[in-house]
VMD Tcl script that builds the backbone (N, CA, C; Angstrom):
set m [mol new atoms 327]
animate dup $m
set s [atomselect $m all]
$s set {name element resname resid chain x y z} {
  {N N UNK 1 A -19.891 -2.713 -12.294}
  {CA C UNK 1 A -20.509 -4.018 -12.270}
  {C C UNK 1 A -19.450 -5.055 -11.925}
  {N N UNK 2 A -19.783 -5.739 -11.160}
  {CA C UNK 2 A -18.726 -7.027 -10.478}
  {C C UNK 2 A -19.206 -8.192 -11.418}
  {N N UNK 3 A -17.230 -8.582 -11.667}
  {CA C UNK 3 A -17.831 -10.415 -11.991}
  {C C UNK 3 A -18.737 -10.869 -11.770}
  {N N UNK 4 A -19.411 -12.092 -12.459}
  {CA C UNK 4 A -20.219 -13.158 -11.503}
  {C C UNK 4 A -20.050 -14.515 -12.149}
  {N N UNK 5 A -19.154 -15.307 -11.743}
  {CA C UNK 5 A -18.965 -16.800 -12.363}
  {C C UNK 5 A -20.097 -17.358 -12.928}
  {N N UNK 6 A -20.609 -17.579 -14.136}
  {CA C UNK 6 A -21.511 -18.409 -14.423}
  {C C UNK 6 A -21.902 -19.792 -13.941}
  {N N UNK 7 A -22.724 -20.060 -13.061}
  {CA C UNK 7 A -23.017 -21.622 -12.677}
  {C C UNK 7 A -22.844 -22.805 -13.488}
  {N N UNK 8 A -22.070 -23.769 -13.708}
  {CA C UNK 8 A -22.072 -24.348 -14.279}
  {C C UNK 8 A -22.095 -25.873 -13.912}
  {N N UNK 9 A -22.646 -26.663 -14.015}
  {CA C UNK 9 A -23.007 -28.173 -13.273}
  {C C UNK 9 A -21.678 -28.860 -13.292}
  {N N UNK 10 A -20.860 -29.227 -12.552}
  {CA C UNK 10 A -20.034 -30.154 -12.526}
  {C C UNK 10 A -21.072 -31.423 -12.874}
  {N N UNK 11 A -20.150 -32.084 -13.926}
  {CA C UNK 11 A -20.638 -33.407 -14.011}
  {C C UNK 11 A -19.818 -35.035 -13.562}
  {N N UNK 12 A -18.650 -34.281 -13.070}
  {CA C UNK 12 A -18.013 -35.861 -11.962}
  {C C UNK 12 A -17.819 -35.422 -10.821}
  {N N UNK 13 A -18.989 -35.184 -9.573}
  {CA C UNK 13 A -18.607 -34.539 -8.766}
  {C C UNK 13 A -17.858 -34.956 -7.510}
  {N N UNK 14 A -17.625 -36.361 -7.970}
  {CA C UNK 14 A -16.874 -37.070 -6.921}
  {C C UNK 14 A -15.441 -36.660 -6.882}
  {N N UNK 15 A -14.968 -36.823 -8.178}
  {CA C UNK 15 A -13.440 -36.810 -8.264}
  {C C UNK 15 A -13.380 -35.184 -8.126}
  {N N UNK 16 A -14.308 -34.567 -8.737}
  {CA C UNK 16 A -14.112 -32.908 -8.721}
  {C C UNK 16 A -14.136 -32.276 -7.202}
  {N N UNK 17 A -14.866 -32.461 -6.508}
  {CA C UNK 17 A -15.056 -32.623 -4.762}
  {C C UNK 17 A -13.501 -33.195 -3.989}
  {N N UNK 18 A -13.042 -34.178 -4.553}
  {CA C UNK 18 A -11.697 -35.264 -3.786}
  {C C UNK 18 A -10.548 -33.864 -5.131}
  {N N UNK 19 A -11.079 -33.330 -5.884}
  {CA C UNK 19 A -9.120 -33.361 -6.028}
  {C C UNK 19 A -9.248 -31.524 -5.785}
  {N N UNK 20 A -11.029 -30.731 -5.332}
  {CA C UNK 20 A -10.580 -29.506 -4.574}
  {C C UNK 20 A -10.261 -29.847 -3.542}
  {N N UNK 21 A -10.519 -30.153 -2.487}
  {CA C UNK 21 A -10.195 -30.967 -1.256}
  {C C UNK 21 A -8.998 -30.969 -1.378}
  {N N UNK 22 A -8.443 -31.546 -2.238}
  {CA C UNK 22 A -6.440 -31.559 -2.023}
  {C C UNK 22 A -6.015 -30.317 -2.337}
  {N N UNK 23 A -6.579 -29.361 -3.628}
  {CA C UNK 23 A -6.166 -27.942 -3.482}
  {C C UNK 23 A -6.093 -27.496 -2.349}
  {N N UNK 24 A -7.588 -27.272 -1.757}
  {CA C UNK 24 A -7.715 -26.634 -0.572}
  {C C UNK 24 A -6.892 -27.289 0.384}
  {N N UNK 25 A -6.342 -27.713 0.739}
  {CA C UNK 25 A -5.596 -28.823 1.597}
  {C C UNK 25 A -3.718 -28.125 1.640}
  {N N UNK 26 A -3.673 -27.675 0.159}
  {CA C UNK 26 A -2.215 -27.777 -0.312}
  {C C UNK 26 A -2.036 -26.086 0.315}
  {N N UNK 27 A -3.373 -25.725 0.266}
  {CA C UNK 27 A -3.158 -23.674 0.336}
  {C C UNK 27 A -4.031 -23.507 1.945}
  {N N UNK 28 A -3.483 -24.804 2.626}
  {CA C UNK 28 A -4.259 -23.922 4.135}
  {C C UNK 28 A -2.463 -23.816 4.848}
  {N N UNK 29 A -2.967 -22.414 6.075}
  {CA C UNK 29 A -1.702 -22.128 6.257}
  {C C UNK 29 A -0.455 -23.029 6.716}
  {N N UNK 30 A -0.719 -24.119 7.041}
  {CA C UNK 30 A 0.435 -25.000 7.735}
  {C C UNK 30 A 1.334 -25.550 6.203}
  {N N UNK 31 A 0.452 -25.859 5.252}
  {CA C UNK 31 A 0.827 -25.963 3.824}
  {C C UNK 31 A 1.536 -25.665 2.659}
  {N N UNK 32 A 0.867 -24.410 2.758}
  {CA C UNK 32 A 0.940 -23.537 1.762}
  {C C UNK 32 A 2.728 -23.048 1.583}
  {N N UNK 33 A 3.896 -23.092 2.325}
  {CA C UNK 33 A 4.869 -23.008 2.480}
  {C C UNK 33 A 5.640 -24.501 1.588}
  {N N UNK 34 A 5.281 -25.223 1.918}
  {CA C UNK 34 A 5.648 -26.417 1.921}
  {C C UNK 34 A 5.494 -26.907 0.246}
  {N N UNK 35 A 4.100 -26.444 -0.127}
  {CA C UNK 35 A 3.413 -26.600 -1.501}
  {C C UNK 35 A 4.216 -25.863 -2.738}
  {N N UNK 36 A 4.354 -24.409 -1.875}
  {CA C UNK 36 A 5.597 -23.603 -2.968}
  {C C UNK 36 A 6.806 -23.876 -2.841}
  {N N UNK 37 A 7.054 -24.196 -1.755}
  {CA C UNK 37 A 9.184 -25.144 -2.073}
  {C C UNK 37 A 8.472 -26.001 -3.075}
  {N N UNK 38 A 8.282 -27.072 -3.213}
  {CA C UNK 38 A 7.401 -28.199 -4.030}
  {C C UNK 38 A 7.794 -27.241 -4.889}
  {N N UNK 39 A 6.589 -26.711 -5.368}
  {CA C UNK 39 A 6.775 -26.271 -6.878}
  {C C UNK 39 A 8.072 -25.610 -7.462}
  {N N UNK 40 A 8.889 -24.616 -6.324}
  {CA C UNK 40 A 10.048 -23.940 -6.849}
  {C C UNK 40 A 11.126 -25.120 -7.138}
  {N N UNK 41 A 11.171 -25.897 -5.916}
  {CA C UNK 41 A 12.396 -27.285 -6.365}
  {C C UNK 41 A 12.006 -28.086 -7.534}
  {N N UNK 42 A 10.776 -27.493 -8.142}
  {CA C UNK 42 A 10.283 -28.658 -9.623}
  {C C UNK 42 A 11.169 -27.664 -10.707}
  {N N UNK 43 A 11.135 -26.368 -10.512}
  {CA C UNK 43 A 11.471 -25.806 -11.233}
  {C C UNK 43 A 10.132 -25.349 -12.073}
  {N N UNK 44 A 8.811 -25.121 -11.480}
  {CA C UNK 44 A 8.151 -24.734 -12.486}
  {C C UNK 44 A 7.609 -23.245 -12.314}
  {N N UNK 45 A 6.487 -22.914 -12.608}
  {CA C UNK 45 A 5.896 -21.738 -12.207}
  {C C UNK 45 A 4.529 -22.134 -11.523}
  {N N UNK 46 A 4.014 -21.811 -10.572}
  {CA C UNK 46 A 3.218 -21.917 -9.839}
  {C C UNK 46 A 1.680 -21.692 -10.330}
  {N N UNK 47 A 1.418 -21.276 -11.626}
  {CA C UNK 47 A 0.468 -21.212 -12.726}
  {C C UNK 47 A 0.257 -22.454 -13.470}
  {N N UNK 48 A 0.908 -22.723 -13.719}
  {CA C UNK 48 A 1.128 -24.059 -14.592}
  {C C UNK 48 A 0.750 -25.155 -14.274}
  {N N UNK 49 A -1.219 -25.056 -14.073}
  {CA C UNK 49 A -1.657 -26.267 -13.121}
  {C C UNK 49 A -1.203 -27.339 -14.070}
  {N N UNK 50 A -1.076 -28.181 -15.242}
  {CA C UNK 50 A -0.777 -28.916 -16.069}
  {C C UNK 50 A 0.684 -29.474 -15.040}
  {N N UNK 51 A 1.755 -28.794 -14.778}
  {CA C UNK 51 A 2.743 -29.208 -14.828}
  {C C UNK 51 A 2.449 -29.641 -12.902}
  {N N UNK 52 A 1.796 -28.633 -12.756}
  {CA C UNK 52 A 2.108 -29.027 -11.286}
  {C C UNK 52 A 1.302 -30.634 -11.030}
  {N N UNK 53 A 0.290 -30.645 -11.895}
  {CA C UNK 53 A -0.345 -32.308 -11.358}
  {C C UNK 53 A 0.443 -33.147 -12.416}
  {N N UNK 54 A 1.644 -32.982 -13.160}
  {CA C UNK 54 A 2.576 -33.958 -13.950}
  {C C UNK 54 A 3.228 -34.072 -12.734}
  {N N UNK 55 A 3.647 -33.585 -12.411}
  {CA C UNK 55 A 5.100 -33.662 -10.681}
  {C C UNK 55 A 4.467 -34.593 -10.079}
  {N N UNK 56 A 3.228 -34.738 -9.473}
  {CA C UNK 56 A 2.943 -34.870 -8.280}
  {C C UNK 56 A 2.482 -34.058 -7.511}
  {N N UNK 57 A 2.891 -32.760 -7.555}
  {CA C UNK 57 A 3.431 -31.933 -6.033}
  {C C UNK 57 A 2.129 -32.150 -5.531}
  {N N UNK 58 A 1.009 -31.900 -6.153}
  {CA C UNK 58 A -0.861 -31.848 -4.915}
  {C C UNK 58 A -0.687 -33.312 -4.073}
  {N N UNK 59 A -0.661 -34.259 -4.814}
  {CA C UNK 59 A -0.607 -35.466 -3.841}
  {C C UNK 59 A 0.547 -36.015 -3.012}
  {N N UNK 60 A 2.016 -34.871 -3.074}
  {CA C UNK 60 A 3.171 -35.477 -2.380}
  {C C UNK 60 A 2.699 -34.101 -1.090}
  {N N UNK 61 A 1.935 -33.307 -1.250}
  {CA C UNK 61 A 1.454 -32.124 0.283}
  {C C UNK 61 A 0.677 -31.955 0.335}
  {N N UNK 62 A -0.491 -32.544 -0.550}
  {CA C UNK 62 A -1.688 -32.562 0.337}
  {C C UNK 62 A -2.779 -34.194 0.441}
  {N N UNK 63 A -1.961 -35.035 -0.011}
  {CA C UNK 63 A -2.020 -36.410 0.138}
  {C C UNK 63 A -3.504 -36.742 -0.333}
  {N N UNK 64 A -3.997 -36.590 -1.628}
  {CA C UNK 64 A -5.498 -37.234 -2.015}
  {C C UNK 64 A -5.109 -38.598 -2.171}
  {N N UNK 65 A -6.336 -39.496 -2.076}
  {CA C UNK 65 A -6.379 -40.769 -2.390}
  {C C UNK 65 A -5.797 -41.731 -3.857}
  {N N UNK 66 A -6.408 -40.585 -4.640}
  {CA C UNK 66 A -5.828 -40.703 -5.975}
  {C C UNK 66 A -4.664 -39.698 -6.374}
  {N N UNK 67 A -4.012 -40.006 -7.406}
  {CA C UNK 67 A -2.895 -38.689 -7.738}
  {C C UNK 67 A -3.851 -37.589 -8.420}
  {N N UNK 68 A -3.914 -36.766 -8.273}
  {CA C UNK 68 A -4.666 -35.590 -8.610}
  {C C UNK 68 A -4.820 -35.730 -10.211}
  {N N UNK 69 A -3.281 -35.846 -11.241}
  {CA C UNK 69 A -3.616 -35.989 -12.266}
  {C C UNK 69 A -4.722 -37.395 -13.111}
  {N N UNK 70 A -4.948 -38.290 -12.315}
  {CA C UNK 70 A -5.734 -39.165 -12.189}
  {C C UNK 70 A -7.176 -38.326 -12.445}
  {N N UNK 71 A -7.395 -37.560 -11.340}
  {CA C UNK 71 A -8.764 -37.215 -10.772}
  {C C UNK 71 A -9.181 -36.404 -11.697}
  {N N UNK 72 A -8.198 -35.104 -12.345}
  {CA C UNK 72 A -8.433 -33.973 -12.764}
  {C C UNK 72 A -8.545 -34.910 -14.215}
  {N N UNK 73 A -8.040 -35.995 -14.723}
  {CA C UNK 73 A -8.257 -36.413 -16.264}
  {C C UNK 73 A -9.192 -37.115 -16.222}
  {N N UNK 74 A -9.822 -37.393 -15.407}
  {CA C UNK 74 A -11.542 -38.352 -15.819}
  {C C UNK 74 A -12.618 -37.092 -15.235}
  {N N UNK 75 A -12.205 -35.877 -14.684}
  {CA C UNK 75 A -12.895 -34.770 -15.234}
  {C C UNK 75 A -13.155 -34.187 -16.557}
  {N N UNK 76 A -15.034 -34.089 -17.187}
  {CA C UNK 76 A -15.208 -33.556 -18.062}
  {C C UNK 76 A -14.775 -32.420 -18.275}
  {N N UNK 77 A -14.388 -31.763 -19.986}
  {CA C UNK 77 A -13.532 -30.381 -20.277}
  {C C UNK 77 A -14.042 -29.386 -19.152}
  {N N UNK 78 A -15.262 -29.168 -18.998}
  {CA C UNK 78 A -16.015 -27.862 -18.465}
  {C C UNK 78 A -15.498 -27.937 -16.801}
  {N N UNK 79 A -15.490 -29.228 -16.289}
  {CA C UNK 79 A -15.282 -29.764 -14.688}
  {C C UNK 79 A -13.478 -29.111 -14.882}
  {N N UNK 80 A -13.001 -29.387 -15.832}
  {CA C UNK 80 A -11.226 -29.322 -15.761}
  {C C UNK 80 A -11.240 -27.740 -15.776}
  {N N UNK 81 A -12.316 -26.893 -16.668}
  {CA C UNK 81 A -12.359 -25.815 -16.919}
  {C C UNK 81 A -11.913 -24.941 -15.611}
  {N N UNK 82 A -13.393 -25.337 -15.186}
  {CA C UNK 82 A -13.860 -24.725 -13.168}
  {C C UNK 82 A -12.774 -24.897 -12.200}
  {N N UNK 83 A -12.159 -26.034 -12.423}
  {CA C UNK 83 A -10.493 -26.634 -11.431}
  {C C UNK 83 A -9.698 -26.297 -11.476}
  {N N UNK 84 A -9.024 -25.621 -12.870}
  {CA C UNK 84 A -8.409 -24.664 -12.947}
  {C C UNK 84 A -8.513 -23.743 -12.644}
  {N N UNK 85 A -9.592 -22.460 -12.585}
  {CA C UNK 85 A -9.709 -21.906 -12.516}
  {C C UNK 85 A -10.016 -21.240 -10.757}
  {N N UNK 86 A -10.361 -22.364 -10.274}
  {CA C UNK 86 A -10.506 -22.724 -8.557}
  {C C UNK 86 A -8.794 -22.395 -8.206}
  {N N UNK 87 A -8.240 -23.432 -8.915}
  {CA C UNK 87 A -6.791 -23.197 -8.577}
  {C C UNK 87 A -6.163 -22.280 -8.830}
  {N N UNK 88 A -6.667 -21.049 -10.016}
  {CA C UNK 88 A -5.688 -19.991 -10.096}
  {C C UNK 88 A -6.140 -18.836 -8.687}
  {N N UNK 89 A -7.741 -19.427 -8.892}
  {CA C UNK 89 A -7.936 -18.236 -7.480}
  {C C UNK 89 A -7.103 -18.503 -6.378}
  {N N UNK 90 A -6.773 -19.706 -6.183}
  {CA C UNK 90 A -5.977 -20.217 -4.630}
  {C C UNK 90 A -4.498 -19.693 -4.962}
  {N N UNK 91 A -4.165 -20.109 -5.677}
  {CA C UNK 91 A -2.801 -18.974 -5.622}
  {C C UNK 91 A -2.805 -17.669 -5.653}
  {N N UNK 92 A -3.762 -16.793 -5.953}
  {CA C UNK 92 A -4.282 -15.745 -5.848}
  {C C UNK 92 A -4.289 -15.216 -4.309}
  {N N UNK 93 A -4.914 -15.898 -3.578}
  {CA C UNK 93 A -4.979 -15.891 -2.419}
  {C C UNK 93 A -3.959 -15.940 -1.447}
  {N N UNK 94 A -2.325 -16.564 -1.734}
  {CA C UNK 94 A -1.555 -16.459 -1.135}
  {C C UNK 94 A -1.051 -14.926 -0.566}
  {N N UNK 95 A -0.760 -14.993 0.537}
  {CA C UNK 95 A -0.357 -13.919 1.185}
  {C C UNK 95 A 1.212 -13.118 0.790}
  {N N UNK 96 A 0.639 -12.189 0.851}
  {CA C UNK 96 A 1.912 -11.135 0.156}
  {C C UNK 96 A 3.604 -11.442 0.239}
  {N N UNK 97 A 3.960 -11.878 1.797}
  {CA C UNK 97 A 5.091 -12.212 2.750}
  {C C UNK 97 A 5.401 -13.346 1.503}
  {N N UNK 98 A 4.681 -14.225 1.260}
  {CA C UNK 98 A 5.198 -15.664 0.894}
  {C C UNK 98 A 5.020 -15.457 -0.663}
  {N N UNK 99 A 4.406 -14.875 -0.877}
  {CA C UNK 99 A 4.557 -14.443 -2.656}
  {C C UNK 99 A 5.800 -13.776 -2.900}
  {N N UNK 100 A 5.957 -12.693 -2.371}
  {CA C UNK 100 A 7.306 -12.300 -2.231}
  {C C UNK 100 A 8.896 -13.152 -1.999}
  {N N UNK 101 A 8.457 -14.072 -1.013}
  {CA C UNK 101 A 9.696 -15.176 -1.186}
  {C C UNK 101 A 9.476 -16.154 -1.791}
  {N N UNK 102 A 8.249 -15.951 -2.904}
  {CA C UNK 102 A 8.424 -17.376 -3.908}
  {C C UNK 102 A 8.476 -16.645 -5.058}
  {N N UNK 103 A 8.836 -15.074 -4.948}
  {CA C UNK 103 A 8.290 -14.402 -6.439}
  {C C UNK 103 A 8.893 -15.336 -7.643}
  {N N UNK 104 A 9.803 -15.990 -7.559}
  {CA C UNK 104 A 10.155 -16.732 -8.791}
  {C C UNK 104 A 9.544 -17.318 -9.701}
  {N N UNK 105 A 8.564 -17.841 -8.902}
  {CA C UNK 105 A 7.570 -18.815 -9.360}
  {C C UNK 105 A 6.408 -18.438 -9.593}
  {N N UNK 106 A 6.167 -16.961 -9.248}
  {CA C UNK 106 A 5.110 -16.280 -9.227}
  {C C UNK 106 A 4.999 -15.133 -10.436}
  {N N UNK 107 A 6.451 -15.119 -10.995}
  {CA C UNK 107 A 6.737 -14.248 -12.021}
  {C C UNK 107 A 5.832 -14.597 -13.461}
  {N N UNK 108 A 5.521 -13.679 -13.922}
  {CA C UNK 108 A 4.934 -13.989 -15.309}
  {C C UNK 108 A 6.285 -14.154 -16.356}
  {N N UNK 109 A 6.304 -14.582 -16.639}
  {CA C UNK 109 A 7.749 -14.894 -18.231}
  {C C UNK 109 A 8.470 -13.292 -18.350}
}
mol reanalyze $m
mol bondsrecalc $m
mol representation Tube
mol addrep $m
């Protein structure tokens, strides 16, 4: 039996819409290079959506209107829930080549 994400209503779908948009933005291929220097020169781990929208890094490479941590904190718990979880799939998604030269950041503790 396969996963199946439970549907769940975003309820700010403006800001929730504007700060995937900058995910998706940060992990398309011209990006996605650029997004992990970002995070390795922060010194963080590339999991750590908390720390990565304290930096900056979503709005210094993929330029939203608002700073992401803006967007993602006037998201309700359940909306922050789904965004996270959007975002762990997108790092998920990075390609093997570039996981490999960011394994640092990709390491579990």
């Amino acid at each position: 039996m396969a996963f199946e994400q439970a549907a769940i209503k975003v309820e700010k779908e403006k800001e929730f819409e504007e700060l995937k948009a900058a995910i998706n933005r940060a992990f398309t291929p011209e990006n996605v290079q650029k997004y992990l220097k970002q995070v390795a020169s922060a010194g963080i781990r590339v999991r750590d959506f908390d720390l990565v929208l304290a930096k900056g890094i979503l709005k210094k490479v993929a330029g939203a209107e608002q700073p992401a941590k803006n967007l993602y904190a006037a998201l309700a718990l359940t909306d922050q829930a789904q965004m996270k979880e959007f975002y762990l799939s997108k790092i998920e998604e990075v390609g093997p080549e570039l996981r490999a030269k960011f394994q640092k950041i990709y390491q579990y503790y």
